[in-house]
DRENDO-1510 file (C-alpha; in Angstrom, 1 decimal, always signed):
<recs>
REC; n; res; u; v; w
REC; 1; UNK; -31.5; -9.2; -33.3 .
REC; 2; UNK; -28.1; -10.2; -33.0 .
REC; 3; UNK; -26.8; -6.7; -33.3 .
REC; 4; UNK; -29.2; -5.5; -31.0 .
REC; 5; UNK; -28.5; -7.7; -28.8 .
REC; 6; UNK; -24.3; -7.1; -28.8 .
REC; 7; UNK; -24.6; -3.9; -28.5 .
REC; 8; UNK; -26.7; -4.1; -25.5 .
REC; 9; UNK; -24.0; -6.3; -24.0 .
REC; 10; UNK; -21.5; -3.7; -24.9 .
REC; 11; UNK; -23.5; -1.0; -23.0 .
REC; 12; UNK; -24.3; -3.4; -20.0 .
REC; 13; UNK; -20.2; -3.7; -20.1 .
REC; 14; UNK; -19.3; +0.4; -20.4 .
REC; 15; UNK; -21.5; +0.6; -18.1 .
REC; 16; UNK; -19.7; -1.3; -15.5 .
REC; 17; UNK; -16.9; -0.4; -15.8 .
REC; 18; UNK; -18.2; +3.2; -15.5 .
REC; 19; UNK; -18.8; +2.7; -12.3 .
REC; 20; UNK; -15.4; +0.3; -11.5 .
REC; 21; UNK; -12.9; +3.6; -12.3 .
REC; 22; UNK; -15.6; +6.3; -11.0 .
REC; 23; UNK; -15.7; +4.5; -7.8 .
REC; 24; UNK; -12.0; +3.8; -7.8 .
REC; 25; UNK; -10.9; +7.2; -8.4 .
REC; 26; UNK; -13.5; +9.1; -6.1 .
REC; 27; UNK; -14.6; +6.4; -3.8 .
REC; 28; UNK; -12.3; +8.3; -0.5 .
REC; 29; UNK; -13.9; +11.0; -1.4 .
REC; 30; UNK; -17.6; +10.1; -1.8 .
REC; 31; UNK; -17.3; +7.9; +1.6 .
REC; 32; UNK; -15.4; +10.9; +3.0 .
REC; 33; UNK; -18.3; +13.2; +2.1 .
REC; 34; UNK; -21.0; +10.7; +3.1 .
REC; 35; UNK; -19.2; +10.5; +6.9 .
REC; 36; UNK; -19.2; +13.9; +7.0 .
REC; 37; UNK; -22.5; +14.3; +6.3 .
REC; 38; UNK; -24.0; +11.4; +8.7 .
REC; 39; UNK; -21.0; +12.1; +11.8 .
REC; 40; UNK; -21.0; +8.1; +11.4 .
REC; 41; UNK; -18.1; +6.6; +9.5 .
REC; 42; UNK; -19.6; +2.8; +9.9 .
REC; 43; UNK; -23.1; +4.1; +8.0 .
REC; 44; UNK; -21.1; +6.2; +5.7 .
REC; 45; UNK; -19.2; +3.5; +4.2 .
REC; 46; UNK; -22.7; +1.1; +4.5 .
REC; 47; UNK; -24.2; +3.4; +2.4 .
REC; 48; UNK; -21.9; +3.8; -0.1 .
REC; 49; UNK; -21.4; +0.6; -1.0 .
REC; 50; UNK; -24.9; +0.0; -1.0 .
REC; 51; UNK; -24.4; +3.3; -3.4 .
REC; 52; UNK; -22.4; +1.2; -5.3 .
REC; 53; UNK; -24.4; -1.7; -5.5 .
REC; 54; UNK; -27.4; +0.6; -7.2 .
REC; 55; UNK; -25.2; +1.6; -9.5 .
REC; 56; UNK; -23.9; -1.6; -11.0 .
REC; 57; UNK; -27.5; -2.7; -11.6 .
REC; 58; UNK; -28.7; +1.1; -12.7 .
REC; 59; UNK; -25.9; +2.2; -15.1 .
REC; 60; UNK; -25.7; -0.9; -17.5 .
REC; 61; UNK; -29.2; -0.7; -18.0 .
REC; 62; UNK; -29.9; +3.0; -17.4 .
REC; 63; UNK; -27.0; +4.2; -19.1 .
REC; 64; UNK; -23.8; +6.3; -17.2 .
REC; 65; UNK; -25.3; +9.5; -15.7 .
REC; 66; UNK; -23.6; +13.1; -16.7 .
REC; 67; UNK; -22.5; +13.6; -13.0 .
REC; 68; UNK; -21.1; +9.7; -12.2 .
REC; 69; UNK; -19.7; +11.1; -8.6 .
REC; 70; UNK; -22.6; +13.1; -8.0 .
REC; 71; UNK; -25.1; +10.3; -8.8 .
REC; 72; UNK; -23.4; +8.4; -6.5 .
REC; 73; UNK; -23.7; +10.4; -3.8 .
REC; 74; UNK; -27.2; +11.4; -4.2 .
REC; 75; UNK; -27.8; +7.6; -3.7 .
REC; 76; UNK; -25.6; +6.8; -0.9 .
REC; 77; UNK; -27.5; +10.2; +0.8 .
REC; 78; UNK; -30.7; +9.0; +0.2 .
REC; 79; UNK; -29.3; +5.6; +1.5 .
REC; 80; UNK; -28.5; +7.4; +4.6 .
REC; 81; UNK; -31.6; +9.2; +5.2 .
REC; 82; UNK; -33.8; +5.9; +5.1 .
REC; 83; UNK; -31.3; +4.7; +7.8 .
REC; 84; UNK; -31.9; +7.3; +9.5 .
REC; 85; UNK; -35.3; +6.9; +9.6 .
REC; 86; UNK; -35.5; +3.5; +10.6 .
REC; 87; UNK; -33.4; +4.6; +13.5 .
REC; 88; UNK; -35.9; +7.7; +14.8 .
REC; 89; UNK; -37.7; +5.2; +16.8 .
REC; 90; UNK; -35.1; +4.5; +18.9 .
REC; 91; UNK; -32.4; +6.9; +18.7 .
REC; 92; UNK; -33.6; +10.6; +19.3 .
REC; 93; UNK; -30.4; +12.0; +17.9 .
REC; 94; UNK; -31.4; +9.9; +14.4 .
REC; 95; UNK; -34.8; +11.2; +14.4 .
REC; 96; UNK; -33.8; +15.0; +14.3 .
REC; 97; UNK; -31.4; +13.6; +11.7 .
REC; 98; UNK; -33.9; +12.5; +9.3 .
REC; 99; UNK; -35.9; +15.2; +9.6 .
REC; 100; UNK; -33.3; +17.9; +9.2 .
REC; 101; UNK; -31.4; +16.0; +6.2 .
REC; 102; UNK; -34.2; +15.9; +4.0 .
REC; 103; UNK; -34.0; +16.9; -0.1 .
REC; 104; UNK; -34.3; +20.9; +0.3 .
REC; 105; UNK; -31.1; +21.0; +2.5 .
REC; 106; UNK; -28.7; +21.8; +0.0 .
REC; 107; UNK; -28.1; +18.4; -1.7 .
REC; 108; UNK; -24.8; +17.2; -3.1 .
REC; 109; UNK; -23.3; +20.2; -3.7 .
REC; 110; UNK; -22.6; +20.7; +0.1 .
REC; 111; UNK; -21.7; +16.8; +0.2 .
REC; 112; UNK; -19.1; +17.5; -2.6 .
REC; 113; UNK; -17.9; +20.7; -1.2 .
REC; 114; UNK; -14.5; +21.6; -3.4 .
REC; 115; UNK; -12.9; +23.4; -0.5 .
REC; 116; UNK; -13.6; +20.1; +2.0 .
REC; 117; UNK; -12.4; +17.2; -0.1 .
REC; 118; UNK; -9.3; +17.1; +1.0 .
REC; 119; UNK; -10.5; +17.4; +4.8 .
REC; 120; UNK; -12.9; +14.5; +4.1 .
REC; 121; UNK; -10.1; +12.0; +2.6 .
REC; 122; UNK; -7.7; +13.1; +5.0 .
REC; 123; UNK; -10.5; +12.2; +8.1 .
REC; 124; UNK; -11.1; +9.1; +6.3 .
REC; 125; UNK; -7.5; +7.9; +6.1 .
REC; 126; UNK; -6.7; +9.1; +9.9 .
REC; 127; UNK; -10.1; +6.9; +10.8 .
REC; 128; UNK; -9.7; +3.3; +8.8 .
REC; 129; UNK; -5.4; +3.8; +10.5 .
REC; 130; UNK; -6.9; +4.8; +13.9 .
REC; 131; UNK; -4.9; +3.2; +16.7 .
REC; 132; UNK; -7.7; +1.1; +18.3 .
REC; 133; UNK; -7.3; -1.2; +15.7 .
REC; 134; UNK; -4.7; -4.3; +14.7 .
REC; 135; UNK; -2.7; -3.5; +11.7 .
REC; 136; UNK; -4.2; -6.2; +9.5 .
REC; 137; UNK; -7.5; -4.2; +10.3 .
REC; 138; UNK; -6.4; -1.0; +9.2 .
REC; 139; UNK; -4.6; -2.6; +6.2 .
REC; 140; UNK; -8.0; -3.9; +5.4 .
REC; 141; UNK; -10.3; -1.0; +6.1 .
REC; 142; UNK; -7.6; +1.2; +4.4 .
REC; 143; UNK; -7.9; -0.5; +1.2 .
REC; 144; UNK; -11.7; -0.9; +1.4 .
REC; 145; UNK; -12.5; +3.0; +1.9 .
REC; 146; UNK; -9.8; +5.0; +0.8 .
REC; 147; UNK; -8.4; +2.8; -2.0 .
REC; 148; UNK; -12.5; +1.7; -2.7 .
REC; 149; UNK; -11.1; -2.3; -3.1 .
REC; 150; UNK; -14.0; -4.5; -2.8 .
REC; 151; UNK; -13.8; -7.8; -0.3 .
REC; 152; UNK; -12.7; -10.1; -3.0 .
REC; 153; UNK; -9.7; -7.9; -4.3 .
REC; 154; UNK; -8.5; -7.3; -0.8 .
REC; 155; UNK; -8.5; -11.5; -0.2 .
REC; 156; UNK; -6.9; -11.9; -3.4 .
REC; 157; UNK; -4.2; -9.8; -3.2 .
REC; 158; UNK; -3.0; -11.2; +0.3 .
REC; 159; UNK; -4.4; -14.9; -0.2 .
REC; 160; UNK; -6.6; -15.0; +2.4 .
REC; 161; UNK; -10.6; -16.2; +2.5 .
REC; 162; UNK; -13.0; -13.0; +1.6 .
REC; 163; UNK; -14.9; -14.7; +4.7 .
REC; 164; UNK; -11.7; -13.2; +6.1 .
REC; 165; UNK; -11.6; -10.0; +5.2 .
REC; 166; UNK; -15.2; -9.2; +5.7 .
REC; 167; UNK; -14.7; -10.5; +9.2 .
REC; 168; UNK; -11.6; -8.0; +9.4 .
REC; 169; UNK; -13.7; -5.0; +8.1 .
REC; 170; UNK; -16.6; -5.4; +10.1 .
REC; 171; UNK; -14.7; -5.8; +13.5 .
REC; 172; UNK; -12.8; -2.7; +12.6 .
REC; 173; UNK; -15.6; -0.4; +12.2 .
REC; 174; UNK; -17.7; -2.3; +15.3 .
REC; 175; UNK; -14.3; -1.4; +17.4 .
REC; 176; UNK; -14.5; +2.4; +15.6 .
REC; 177; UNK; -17.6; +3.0; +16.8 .
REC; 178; UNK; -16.9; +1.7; +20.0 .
REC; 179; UNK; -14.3; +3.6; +20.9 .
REC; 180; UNK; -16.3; +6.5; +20.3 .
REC; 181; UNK; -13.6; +7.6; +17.4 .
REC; 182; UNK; -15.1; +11.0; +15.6 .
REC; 183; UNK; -14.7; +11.4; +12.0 .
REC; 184; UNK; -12.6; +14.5; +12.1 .
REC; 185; UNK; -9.2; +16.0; +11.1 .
REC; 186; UNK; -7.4; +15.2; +13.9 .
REC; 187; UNK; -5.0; +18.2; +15.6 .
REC; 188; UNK; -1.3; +19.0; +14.1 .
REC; 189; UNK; -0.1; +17.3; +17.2 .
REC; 190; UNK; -2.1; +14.4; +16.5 .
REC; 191; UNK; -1.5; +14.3; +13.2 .
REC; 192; UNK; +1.9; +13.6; +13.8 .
REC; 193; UNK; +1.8; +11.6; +16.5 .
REC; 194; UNK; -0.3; +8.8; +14.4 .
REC; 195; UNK; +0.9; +9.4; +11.1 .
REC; 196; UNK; +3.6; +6.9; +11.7 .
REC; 197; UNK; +0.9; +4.5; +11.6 .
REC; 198; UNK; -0.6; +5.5; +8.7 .
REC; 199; UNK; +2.6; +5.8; +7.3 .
REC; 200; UNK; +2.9; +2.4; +8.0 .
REC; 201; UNK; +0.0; +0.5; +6.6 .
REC; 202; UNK; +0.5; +2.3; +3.0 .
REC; 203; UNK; +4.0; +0.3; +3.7 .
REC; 204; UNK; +2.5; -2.5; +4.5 .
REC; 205; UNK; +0.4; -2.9; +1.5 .
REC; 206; UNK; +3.2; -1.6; -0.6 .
REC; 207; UNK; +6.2; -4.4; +1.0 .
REC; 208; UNK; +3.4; -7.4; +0.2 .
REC; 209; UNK; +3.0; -6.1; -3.3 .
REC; 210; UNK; +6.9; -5.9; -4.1 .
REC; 211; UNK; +8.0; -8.9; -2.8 .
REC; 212; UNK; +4.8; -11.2; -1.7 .
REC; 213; UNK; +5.8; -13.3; +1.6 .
REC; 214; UNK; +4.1; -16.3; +0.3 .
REC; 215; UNK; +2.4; -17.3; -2.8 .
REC; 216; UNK; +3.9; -18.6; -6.1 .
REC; 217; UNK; +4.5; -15.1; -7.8 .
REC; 218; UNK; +7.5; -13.0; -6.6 .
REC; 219; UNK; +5.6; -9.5; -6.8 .
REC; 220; UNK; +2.2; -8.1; -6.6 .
REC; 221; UNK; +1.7; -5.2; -8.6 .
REC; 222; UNK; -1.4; -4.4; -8.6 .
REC; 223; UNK; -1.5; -3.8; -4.8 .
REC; 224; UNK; +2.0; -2.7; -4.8 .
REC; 225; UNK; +1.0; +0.1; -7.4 .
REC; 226; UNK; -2.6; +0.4; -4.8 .
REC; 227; UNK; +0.3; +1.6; -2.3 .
REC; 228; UNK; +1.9; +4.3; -4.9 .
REC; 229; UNK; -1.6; +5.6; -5.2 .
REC; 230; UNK; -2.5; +5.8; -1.1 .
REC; 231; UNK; +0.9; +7.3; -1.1 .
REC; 232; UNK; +0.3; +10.5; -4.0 .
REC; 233; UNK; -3.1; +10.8; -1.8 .
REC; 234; UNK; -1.4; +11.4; +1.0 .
REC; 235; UNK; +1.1; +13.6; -0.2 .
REC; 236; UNK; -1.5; +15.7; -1.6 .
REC; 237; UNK; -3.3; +16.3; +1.7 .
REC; 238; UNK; -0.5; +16.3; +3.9 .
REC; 239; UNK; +2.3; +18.1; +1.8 .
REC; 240; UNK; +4.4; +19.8; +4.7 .
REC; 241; UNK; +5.0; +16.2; +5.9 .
REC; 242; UNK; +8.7; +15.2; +4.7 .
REC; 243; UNK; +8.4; +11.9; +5.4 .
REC; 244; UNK; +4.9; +11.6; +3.5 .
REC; 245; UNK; +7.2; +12.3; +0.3 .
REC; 246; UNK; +9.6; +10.9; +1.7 .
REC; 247; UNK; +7.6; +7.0; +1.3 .
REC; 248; UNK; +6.3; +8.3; -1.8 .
REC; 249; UNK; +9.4; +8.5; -3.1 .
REC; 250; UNK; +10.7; +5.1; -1.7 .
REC; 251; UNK; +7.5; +3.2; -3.8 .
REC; 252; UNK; +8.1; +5.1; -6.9 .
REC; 253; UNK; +12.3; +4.2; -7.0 .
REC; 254; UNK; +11.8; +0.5; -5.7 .
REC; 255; UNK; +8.7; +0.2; -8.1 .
REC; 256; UNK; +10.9; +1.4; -11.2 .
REC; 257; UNK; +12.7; -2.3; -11.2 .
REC; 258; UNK; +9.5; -4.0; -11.4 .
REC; 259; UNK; +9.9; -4.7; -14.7 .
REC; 260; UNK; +13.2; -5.9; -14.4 .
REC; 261; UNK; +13.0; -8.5; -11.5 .
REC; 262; UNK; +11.6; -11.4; -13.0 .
REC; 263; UNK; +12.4; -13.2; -16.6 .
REC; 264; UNK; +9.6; -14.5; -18.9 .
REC; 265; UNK; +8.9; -17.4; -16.7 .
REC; 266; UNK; +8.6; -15.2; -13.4 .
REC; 267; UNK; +11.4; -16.1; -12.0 .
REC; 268; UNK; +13.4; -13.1; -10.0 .
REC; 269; UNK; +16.3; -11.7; -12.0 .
REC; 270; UNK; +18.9; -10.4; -9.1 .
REC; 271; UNK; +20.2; -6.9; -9.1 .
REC; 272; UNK; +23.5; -7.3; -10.9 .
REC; 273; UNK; +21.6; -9.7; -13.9 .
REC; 274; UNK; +18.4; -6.8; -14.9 .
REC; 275; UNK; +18.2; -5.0; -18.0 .
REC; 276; UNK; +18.5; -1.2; -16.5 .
REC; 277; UNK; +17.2; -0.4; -19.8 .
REC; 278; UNK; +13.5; -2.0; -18.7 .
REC; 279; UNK; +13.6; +0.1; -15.6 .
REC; 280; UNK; +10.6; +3.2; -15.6 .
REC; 281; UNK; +13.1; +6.2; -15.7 .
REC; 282; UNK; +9.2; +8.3; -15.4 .
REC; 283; UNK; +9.1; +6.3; -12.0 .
REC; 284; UNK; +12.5; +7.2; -11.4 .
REC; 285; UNK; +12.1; +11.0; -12.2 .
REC; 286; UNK; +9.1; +11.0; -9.9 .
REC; 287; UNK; +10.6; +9.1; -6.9 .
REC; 288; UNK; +13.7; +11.7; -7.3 .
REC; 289; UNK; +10.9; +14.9; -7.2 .
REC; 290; UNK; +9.4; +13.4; -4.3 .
REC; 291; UNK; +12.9; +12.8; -2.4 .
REC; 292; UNK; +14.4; +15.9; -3.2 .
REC; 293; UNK; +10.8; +17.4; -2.0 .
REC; 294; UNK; +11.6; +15.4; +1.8 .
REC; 295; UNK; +15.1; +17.2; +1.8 .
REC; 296; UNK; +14.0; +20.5; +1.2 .
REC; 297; UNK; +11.7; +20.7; +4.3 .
REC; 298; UNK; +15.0; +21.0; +6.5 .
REC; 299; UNK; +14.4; +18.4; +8.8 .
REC; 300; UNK; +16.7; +15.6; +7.9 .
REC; 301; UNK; +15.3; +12.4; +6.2 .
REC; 302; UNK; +13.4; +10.1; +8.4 .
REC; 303; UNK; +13.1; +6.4; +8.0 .
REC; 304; UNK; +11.3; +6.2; +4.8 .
REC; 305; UNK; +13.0; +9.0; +3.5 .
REC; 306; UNK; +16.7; +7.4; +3.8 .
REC; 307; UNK; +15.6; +4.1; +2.5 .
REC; 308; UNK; +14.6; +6.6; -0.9 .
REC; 309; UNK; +18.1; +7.7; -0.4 .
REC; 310; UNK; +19.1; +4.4; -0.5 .
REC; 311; UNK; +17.2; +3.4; -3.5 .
REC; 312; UNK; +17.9; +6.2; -5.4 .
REC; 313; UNK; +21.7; +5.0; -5.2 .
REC; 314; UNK; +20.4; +2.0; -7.2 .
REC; 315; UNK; +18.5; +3.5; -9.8 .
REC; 316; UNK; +20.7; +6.5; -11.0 .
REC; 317; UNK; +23.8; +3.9; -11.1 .
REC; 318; UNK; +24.5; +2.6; -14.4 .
REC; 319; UNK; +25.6; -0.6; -13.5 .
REC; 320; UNK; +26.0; -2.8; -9.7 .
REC; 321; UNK; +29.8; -2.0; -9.9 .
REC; 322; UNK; +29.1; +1.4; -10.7 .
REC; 323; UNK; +27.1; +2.3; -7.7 .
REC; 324; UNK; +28.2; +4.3; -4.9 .
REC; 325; UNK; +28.0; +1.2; -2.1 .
REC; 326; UNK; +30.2; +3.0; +0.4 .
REC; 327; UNK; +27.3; +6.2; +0.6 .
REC; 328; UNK; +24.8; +3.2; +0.7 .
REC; 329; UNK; +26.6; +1.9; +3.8 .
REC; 330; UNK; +26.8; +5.5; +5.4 .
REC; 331; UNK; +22.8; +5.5; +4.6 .
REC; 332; UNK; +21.9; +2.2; +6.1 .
REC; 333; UNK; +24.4; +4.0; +9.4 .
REC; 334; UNK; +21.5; +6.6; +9.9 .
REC; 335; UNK; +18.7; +4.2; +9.3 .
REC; 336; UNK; +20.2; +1.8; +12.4 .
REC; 337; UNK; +20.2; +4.9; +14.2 .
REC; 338; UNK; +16.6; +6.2; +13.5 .
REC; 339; UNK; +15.1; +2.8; +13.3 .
REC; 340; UNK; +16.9; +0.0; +14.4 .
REC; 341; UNK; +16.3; -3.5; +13.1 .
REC; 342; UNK; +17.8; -7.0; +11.9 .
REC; 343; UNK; +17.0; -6.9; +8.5 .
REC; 344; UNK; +18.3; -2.6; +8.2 .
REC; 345; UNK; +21.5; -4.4; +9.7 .
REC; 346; UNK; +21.7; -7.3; +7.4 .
REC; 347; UNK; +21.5; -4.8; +4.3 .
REC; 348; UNK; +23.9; -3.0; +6.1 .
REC; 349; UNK; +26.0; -5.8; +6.0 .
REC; 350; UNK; +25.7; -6.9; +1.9 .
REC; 351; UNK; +26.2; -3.0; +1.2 .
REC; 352; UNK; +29.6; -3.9; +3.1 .
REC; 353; UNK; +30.4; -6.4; +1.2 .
REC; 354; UNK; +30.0; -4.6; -1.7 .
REC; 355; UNK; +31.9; -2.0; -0.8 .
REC; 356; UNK; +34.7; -3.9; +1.1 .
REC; 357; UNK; +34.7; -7.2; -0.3 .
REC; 358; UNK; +33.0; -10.4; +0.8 .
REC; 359; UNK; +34.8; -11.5; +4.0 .
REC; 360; UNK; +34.3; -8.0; +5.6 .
REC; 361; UNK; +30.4; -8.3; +4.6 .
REC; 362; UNK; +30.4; -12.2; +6.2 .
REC; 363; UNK; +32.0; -10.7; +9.6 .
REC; 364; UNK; +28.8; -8.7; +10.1 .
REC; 365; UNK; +26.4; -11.3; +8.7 .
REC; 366; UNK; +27.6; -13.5; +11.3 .
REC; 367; UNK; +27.2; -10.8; +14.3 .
REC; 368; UNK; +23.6; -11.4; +13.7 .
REC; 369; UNK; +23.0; -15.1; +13.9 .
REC; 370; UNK; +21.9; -14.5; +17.2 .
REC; 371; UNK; +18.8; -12.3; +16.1 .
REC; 372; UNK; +15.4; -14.1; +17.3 .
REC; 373; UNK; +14.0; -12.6; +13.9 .
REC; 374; UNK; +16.5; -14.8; +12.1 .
REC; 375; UNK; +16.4; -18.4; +13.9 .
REC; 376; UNK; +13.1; -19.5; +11.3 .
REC; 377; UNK; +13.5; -16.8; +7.9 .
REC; 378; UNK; +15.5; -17.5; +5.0 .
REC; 379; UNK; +17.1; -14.4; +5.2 .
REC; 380; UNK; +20.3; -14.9; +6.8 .
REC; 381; UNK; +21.7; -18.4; +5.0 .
REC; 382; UNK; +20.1; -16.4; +2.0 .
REC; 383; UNK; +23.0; -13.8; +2.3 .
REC; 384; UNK; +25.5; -16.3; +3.9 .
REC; 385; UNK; +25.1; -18.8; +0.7 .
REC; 386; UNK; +25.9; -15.7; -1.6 .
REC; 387; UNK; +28.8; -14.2; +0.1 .
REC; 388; UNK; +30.3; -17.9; +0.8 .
REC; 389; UNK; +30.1; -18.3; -3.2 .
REC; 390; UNK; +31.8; -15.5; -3.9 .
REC; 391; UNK; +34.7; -16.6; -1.3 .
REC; 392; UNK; +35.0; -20.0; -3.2 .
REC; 393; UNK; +33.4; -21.6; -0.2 .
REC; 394; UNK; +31.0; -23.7; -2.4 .
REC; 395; UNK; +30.3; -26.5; -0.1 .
REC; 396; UNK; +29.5; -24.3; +3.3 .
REC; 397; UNK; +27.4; -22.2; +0.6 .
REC; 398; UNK; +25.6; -25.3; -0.4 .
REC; 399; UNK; +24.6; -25.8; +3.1 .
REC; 400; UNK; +23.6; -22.4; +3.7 .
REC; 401; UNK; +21.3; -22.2; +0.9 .
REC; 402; UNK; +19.6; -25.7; +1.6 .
REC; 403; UNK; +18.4; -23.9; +4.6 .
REC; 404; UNK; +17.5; -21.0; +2.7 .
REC; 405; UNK; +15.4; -23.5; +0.3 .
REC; 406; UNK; +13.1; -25.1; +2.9 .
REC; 407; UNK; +12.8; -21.8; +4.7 .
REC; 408; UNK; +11.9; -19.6; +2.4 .
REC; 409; UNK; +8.1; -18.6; +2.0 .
REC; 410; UNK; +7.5; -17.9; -1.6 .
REC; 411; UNK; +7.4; -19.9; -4.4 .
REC; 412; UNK; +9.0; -18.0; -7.6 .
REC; 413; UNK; +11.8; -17.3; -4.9 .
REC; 414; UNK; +12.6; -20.5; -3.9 .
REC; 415; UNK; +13.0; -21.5; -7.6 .
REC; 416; UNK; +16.0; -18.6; -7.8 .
REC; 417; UNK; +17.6; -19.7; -5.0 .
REC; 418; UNK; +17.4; -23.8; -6.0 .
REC; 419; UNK; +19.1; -22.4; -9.4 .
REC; 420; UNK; +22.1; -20.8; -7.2 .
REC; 421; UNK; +22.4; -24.2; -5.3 .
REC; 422; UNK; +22.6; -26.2; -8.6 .
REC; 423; UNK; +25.1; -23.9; -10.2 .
REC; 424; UNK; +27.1; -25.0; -7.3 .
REC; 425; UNK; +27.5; -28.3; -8.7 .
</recs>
């Protein structure tokens, strides 16, 4: 019986985590295809889950089907249909719905339509990074239905209550519907006129995964790595979009040093201390492609893409004194140009001081000291403390990095800087 038994155990655990990588590789695509089919994103991604739901209690049991995807679209459909039934006494539009969508009208083959996938995801991602909604709602409802994250995983990775998530999700589709926002392609224009937002939350997710603002561990991978993959989906559905690739590449060259920015303990390893020999050269090889991909399209590099740029000086450089700092300061020139901000200048001003020496680098350091952004983030003493060490200034570094210490939000961060205050003596 014992054997019997384990084995059942083993099934019941294949065939969870059947569903766990079908659903996270198709789930944009089956609540793409489920919106399409019901014109309502908010019941679309209901139904799916509820999809989901059946199939973490049917598969274990039932074994995993031959058609995963397609099983779980069959359910969600049916799903939808009983919705749509429950509706007809109310809502005339639902009732001609439920009696039009029944089992003879084609099934999941015209759900799953090959030549519409892309269309689907691409509506999807346009829909959870609509306008009407706060960014920490489209954050949210981006990773629920395009990267097919489940309450819990979105809380965990940004340390918040799943209470609070749920909340975020729930609001965001209420405000959706609302608004009145079809589940559609939008227009070229459009398309370009939001995809800086889209752009955006993909950055979002990817900027709390490679350096967490609070918490006790300096990166996030998982979620960073969440953001590589939103980004390659992107890419794929919006190719003649430089600046798509041109993001894409920025997460694949900063993600290459992962491995290489914190010891065995977790704490973070500065630039000029990693082993460039831990750093993902594939990464780097695919963050290159995807730069070089930006270029070609003839349009100059936008925001994202110079940041790559900027990043790629780092990882083709064989050591910190070997990298090209002055290009690096010419890159973080455009950038001020194209997107002006305190933190683009205070890079600006450490690539300076690589390039020109300390002192020059502290001159524009303390041009910003004015900067609202700066009067509470440990940013600014952060990069005062270093360049004052390497002047000899030990003393006025001290001080700097005392107020670096208390200001600073994470954890395995705070320990690195406490270990450059010590070493001061």
């Amino acid at each position: 019986m014992a054997g019997v038994h384990g084995q059942s155990v083993t099934d019941a655990r294949g065939g969870r985590a059947a569903v766990e990588a079908v659903w996270r590789i198709d789930s944009a695509r089956i609540v793409g295809a489920l919106a399409r089919y019901t014109g309502d994103f908010a019941l679309a991604e209901d139904v799916a889950q509820e999809a989901l739901a059946e199939a973490l209690v049917s598969w274990p049991t039932d074994g995993v089907p031959a058609n995963p995807t397609g099983w779980l679209l069959t359910a969600g459909r049916r799903r939808a249909i009983d919705a749509f039934r429950r509706r007809a006494a109310r809502d005339e539009r639902y009732a001609s719905l439920a009696v039009g969508r029944t089992e003879a009208d084609g099934g999941d083959d015209l759900l799953f339509d090959p030549d519409r996938i892309d269309d689907d995801v691409l509506a999807l991602v346009f829909t959870a990074c609509h306008p009407v909604l706060s960014k920490q709602a489209r954050v949210a409802l981006t990773l629920r239905v395009v990267s097919g994250l489940s309450s819990d995983e979105i809380a965990r990775a940004f340390l918040v209550p799943t209470a609070t998530v749920q909340a975020r999700i729930t609001r965001a589709k209420k405000a959706i519907a609302a608004a009145g926002v079809g589940f559609e392609v939008p227009s070229r224009e459009e398309q370009r006129e939001r995809l800086g937002g889209v752009l955006s939350v993909v950055y979002v997710v990817f900027t709390e995964g490679s350096t967490a603002t609070s918490g006790a561990d300096l990166m996030r991978v998982d979620l960073a790595r969440e953001a590589i993959r939103l980004g390659r989906v992107l890419a794929r559905v919006l190719p003649e979009e430089p600046e798509v690739h041109g993001l894409l590449a920025l997460m694949e060259l900063t993600a290459a040093r992962f491995a290489a920015r914190t010891d065995a303990d977790g704490a973070p390893v500065l630039l000029e201390d990693q082993d460039r020999r831990r750093w993902d050269r594939g990464a780097i090889r695919r963050g290159r492609a995807a730069l070089a991909t930006a270029s070609a399209a003839g349009r100059g590099l936008g925001p994202y893409g110079l940041q790559a740029a900027i990043a790629e000086c780092h990882d083709v450089a064989p050591s910190v004194e070997a990298t090209d700092w002055s290009r690096i300061v010419v890159l973080y020139d455009a950038l001020g140009q194209l997107a002006p901000s305190p933190v683009v200048a205070l890079n600006r001003a450490v690539a300076v001081a690589m390039a020109d020496g300390p002192a020059a680098g502290l001159v524009e350091v303390d041009a910003l000291a004015g900067e609202e952004l700066f009067r509470s983030s440990h940013l600014l003493p952060m990069v005062r403390g270093e360049l004052l060490t390497r002047l000899g200034r030990a003393e006025q570094a001290r001080s700097e990095l005392a107020v670096a210490i208390e200001r600073c939000p994470n954890a395995a961060e705070r320990v690195a800087l406490q270990r450059k205050y010590d070493a001061l003596g």
